[in-house]
C-alpha positions in Angstrom: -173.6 -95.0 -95.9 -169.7 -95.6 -96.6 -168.9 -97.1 -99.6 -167.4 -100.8 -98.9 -164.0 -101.6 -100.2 -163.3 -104.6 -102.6 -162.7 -108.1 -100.6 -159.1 -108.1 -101.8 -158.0 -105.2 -99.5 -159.2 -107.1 -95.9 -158.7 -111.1 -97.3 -155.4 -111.4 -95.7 -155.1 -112.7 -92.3 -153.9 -110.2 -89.7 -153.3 -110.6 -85.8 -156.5 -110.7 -84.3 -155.7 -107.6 -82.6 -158.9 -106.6 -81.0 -159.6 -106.5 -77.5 -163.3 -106.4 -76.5 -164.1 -105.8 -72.9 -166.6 -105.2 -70.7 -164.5 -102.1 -69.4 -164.2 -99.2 -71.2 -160.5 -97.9 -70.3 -159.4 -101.9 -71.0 -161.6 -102.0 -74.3 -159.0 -101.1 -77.7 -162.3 -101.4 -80.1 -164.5 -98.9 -79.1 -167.5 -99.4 -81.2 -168.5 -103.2 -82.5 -169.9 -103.4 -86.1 -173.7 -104.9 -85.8 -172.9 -108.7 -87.6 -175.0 -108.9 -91.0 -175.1 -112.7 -91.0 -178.8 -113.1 -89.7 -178.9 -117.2 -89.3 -175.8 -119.7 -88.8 -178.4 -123.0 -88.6 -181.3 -123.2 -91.2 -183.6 -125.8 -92.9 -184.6 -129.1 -90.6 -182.2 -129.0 -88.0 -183.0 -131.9 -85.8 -182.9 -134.7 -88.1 -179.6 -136.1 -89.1 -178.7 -137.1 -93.2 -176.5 -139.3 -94.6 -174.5 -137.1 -97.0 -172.5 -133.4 -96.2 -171.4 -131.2 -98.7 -168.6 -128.8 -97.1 -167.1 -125.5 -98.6 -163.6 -125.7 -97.1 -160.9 -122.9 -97.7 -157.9 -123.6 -99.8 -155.5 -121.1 -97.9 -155.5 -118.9 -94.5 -158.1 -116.2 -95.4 -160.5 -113.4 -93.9 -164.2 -113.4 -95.0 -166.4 -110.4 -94.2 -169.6 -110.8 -92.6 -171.1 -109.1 -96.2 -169.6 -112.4 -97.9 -171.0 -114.5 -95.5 -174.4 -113.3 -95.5 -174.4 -113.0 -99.2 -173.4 -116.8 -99.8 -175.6 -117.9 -96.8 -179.0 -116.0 -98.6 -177.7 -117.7 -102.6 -177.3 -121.1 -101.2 -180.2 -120.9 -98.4 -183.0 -119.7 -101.6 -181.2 -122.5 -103.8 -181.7 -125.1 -101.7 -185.2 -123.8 -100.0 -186.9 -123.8 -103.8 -185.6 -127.1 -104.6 -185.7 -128.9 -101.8 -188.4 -127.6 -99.3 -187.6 -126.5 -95.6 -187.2 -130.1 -94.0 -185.5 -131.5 -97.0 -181.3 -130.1 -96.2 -179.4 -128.8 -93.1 -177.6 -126.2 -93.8 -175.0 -124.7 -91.3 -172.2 -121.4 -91.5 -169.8 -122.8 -89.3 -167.0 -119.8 -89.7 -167.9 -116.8 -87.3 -167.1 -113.0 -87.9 -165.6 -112.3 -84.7 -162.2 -110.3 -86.2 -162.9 -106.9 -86.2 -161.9 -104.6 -89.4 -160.7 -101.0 -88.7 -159.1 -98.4 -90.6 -157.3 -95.0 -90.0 -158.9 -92.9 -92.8 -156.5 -90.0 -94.2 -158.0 -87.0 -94.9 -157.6 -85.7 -98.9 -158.5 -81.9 -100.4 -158.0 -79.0 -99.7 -156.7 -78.3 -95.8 -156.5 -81.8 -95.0 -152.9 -81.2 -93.3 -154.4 -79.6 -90.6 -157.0 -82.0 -90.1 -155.4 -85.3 -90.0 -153.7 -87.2 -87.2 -151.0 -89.0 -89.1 -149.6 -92.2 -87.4 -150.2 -90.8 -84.4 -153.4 -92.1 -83.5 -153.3 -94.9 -85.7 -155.5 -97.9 -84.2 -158.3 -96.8 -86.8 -162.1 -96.9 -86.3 -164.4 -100.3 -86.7 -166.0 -100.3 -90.1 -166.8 -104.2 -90.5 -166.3 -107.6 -88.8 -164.7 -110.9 -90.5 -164.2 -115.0 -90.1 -160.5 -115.3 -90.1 -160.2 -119.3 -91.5 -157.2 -121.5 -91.9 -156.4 -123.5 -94.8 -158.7 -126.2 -94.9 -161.2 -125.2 -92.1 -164.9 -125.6 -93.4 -166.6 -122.6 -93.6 -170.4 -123.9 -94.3 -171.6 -127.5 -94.9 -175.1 -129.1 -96.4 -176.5 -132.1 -95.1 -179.1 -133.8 -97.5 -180.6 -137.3 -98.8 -177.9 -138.9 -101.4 -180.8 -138.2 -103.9 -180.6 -134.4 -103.4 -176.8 -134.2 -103.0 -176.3 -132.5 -107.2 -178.6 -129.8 -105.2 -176.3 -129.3 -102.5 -173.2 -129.2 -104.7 -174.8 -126.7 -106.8 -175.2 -124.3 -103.8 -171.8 -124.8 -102.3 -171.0 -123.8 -105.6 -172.8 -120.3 -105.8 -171.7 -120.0 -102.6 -168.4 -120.2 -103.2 -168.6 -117.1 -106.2 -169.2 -114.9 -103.2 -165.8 -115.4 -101.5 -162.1 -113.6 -102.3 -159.8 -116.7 -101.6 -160.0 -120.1 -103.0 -162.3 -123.1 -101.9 -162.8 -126.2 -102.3 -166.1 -128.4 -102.1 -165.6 -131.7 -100.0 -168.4 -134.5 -100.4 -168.9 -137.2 -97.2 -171.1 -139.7 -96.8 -172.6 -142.4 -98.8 
């Protein structure tokens, strides 16, 4: 398996410059990256509670679907040992749609017969990522005002998971 880059190298927001089609000739990406992030809704999601904790992003930023997944599985078991499974609601609402390529340049011995240059430079899918604006929420808990230190405390172990800077934002009662 490739070895993933550090977060700091895609957290920038690029044009979303990736045409998906049900064409092939019309499609620019020709390969989709399989999404990591397994759930986007978990814990009791039919009842409705009186407090939300949001994550929301201090500045534009891209989050790969690695991050996501990673934060989602921290504050999921956080709040799934604490709580119980009809205690929180617990939702990712940023999605990876943004695709992450890159034109890799050959290195060693006869590599200048072997690369392309710029010449062929839209680059090959390695990931996917949630490009957010500044201020957009990127996951929010829903819990009882008794349980809301809980919910905090997972935003917060969330939030060591992403590149950029967030905030957590507390509604309700």
């Amino acid at each position: 398996m490739a070895k993933l880059r550090k977060a700091s190298a895609y957290r920038l927001v690029e044009r979303p410059y990736t045409r998906k089609s049900k064409y092939r000739a019309k499609s620019f990406v020709r390969a989709n990256p399989q999404n990591l992030v397994v759930k986007f809704e978990m814990g009791d999601t039919t009842r409705s509670f009186p407090c939300k904790v949001m994550l929301q992003s201090k500045e534009p930023a891209q989050i790969r679907h690695n991050a996501l997944e990673s934060a989602r599985k921290s504050a999921n078991k956080l709040l799934e040992t604490t709580l119980g499974k009809k205690a929180y609601r617990f939702r990712i609402k940023a999605f990876p749609h943004h695709v992450l390529r890159e034109n890799p340049l050959a290195s060693g011995a006869g590599a200048d017969r072997m690369s392309t240059g710029m010449k062929m430079s839209f680059g090959k899918s390695i990931g996917l990522a949630a490009q957010v604006k500044k201020g957009q929420t990127i996951l929010e808990v829903e819990v009882d005002k008794k349980d809301l230190a809980t919910a905090q405390l997972a935003c917060e172990r969330a939030n060591h998971k992403f590149a950029r800077g967030t905030r957590i934002v507390i509604e309700g009662d």
